[in-house]
N, C-alpha and C positions, 0 to 999 in steps of 0.2 A: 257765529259758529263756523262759518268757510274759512273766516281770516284766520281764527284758533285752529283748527285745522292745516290750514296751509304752513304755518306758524311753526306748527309741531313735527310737518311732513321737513320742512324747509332743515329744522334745530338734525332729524333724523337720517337725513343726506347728508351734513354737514360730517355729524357726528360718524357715519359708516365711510367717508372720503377720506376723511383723517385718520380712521381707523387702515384703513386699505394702505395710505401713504406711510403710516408708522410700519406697518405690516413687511412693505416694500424695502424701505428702509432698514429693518431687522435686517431679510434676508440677503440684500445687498453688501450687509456688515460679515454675516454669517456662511456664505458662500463658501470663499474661500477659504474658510478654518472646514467649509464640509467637504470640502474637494482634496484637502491635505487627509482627512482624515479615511477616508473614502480609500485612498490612494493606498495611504500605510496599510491598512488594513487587508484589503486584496494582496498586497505585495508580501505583508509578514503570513497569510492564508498559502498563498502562492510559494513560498520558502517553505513552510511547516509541510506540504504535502508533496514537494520534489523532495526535501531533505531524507520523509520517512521514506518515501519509494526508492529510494537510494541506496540508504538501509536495509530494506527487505531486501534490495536486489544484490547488494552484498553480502549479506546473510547467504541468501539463498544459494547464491553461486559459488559459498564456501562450503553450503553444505552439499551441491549438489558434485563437490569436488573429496568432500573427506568420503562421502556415499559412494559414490559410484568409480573414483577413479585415484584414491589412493590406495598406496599397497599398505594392507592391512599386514601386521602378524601375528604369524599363528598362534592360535592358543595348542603352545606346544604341548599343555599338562592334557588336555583333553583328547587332542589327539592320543599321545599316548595309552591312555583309558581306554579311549573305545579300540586301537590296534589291540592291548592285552585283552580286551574283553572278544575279540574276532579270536584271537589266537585261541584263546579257553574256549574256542568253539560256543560261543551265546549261542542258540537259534537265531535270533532276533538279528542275526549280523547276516544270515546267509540267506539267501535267497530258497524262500520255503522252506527253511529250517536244515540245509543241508548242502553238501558239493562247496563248488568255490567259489559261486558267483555267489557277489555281494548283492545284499536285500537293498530297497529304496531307500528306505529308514537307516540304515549304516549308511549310504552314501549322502544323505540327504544331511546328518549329523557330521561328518569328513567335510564336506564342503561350511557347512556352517561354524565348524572349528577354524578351517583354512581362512574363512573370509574373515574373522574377529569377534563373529557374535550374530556378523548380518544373516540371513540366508537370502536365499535365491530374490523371492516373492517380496522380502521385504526392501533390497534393495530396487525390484523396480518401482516400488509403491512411493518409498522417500524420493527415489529419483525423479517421479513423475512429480511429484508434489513439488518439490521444489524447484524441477523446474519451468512446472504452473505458474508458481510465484515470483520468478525469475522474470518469465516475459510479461504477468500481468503487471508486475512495477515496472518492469523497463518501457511501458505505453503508460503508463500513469504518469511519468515524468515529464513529458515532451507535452503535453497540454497545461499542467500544471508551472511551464516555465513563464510566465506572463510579469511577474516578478523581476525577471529581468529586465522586460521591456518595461518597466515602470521605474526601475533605478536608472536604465541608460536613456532612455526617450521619455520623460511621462509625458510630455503634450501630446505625444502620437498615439497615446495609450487611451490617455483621455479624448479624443477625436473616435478612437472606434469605440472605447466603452458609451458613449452618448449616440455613436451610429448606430448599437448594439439595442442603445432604448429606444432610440426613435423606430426599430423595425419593427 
């Protein structure tokens, strides 16, 4: 019974050593197709999230350029209107309903003719927003460039992504 035993322990070292060496061997084979892949992957990751922050940050800083700091023109039919609609004496054009001083709402309406459409409130609302979104991509990009260092250097890439596991 000891010798069958031993016999059995012996066939199941055998069998788990050759198993461990095959094992070793796979991954010996397999390494480097995981280290190519590994690599492309963070790198096309790496391109796909500067490309789009680059984007938005072009975006943004066109719109933060038609919003806030292109000369709009007038919408000359409107003006008009509300001038005819001041001269016919509206209430609504004068301040309290009378004299010569213009009401908020008439001026409030002049300027929002004169700017295109915008008014006051909404252009700093677009302005802020986009230029929120201006500088959150413009810091998205600069972390995101790692992609480079893996097209021009990858073994240097590879050297801190593995110092990056071992911490």
């Amino acid at each position: 019974m000891n010798e069958n035993l031993q016999q059995a322990l012996e066939r199941l070292i055998t069998k788990s050593l050759d198993g461990i060496d095959s094992a070793t061997g796979f991954l010996e084979a397999e390494i480097p197709e995981y280290v190519e892949q590994l690599m492309n992957w963070y790198m096309v990751k790496g391109a796909f999230l500067s490309f789009v922050c680059l984007f938005v940050l072009i975006g943004s800083l066109y719109m933060i350029y038609n919003v806030i700091f292109k000369e709009r023109t007038e919408d000359k039919e409107r003006l008009d209107e509300l001038s005819s609609q001041r001269e016919s004496g509206e209430t609504w054009t004068k301040f309290r309903g009378f004299g010569m001083v213009t009401s908020i709402e008439y001026d409030r309406e002049v300027r929002k003719a004169k700017n295109g459409g915008y008014s006051d409130e909404a252009q700093a609302i677009l302005g802020g927003v986009f230029s929120s979104s201006a500088v959150i991509s413009a810091i998205c990009i600069l972390p995101s460039m790692s992609w480079v260092q893996i097209w021009i250097a990858p073994k240097v890439w590879l050297v801190e992504y593995a110092a990056n596991l071992v911490k």
